[in-house]
Residue, then its C-alpha position, 0 to 999 in steps of 0.5 A: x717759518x710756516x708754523x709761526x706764521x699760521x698760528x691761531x689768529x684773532x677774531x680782530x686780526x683775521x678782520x684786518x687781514x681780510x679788510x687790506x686783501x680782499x677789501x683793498x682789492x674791491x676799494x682799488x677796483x673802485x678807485x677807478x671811478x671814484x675819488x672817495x674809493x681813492x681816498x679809502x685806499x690810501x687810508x686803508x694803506x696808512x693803517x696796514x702799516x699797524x697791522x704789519x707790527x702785529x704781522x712782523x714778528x710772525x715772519x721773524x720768528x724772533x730772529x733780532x739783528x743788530x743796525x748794521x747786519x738791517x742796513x747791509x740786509x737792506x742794501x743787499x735786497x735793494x740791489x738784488x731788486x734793481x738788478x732783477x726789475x732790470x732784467x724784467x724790464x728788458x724782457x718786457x720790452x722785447x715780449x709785451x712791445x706794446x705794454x712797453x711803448x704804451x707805458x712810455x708814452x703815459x710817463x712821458x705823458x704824465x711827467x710833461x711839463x711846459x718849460x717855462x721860455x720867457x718871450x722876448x723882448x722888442x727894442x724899448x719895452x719894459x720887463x716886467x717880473x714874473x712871479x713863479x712861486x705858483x708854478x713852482x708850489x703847483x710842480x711840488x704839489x704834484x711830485x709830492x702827491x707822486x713821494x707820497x703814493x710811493x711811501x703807501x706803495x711800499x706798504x702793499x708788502x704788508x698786503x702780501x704778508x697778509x695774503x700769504x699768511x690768509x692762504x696758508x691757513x687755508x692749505x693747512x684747513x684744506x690739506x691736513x695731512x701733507x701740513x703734518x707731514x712737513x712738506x710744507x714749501x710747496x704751499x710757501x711758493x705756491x702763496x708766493x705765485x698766487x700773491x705776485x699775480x694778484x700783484x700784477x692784476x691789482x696794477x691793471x684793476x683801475x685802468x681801461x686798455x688794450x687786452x695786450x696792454x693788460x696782459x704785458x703789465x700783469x706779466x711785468x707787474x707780477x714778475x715784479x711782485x715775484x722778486x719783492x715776495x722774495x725778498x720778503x722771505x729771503x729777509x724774513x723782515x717785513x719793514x726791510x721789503x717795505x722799504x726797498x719797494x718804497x725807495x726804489x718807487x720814490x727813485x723811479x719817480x725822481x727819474x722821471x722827473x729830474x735825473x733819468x739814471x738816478x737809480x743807476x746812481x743809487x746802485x754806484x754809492x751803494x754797491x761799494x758799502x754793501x761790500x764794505x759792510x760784508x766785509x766788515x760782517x765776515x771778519x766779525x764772525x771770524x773774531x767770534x768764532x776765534x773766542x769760541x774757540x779759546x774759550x772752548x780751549x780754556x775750559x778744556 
């Protein structure tokens, strides 16, 4: 995998990968005080997602699957990620209390919305209708903005793939001789922990806290980032991590919102055809491992 993904690359395609790394750091760095660095970076998001298809067959290494093998792959990281970002959470809350009871208070704060309670009405006055099409268009607005930034969340994936790719070509400059000898994993997880870091700190580049707050997020965030670097290379399927990161946000988003246990809900329907699909998988490999060997019997 290592050799594929550090082959020679493009005048063009390094400017691409240096523009959604280290640009999209200083843009998001920026975003904190101005609209339009905001506006860049979601416009720079949008056009990494053509920068990931030259990107992805990198990762692959030609590797193809069939519909069903990509949804039971899906599924399985996408549970493998609710049950790993659980574990961060909760040890989050118990390490970082104050990272915790702060971010709480800001989706509280950022979710709340004024129920609309009609007053009442004295004896003999007339009602009169209100028209709510306002509030109603104002609240899709703001939640559609939320789906929105959610979908270019996941694109932070071809971000990381960019970035891995960008370190290991350094390691192999820098470290020629261990490159040649094949001791290669070492630079893997060592991309790995660098990129989920970057993960965590990139989560704090546009906020002013407490340094106990910064530090609680950049742990979590990181610890968040280490299971989607995961994913990345566990799947070797960039448009596969995407997606997790994308679905498991837009669902962290309707939490707040709407259903507080909808990704809890999520994991119930899906379990069951993540097992099905397995299940399905394991008795396909049985049936062509049984032609192998009749066909091997028969050609004897």
């Amino acid at each position: 995998m290592t050799i594929n993904l550090t082959k020679p690359v493009s005048k063009r395609l390094l400017f691409a990968l240096l523009t959604i790394t280290i640009g999209v750091e200083i843009v998001l760095y920026l975003s904190g005080f101005s609209l339009l660095a905001g506006t860049i970076y979601d416009a720079i998001m949008v056009s990494s997602f053509f920068i990931g298809l030259k990107l992805q067959p990198r990762l692959s290494n030609g590797i193809q699957k069939t519909k069903s093998q990509l949804i039971h792959q899906f599924i399985g990281a996408f549970l493998l990620f609710v049950l790993g970002s659980t574990m961060i959470n909760i040890y989050s809350s118990y390490a970082f209390k104050d990272f915790s009871e702060d971010y709480e208070q800001y989706v509280d704060a950022y979710t709340d919305v004024v129920p609309n309670v009609e007053p009442e009405l004295e004896s003999g006055q007339p009602i009169v209708p209100v028209d709510n099409m306002w509030e109603v268009v104002g609240e899709i607005d703001s939640i559609g903005y939320d789906i929105f930034t959610d979908i270019l969340a996941g694109l932070e994936e071809v971000w990381r793939l960019a970035y891995i790719i960008l370190i290991l070509l350094v390691f192999k400059k820098v470290f020629p001789r261990r490159w040649e000898k094949g001791r290669r994993d070492i630079f893997v997880m060592l991309a790995l922990f660098i990129t989920s870091v970057l993960f965590g700190i990139d989560h704090t580049l546009n906020s002013a806290q407490s340094w106990k707050y910064e530090v609680g997020a950049i742990v979590t965030f990181a610890n968040m980032g280490l299971l989607f670097g995961l994913i990345l290379l566990w799947t070797r399927n960039l448009w596969v991590t995407v997606l997790v990161h994308s679905v498991y946000d837009i669902l962290a988003t309707l939490s707040w919102y709407y259903f507080e246990f909808i990704v809890e809900i999520a994991v119930l329907v899906l379990l069951p055809m993540y097992l099905v699909l397995m299940a399905i998988e394991k008795k396909q490999q049985m049936k062509r491992s049984i032609e192998v060997v009749v066909n091997e019997d028969i050609a004897n």
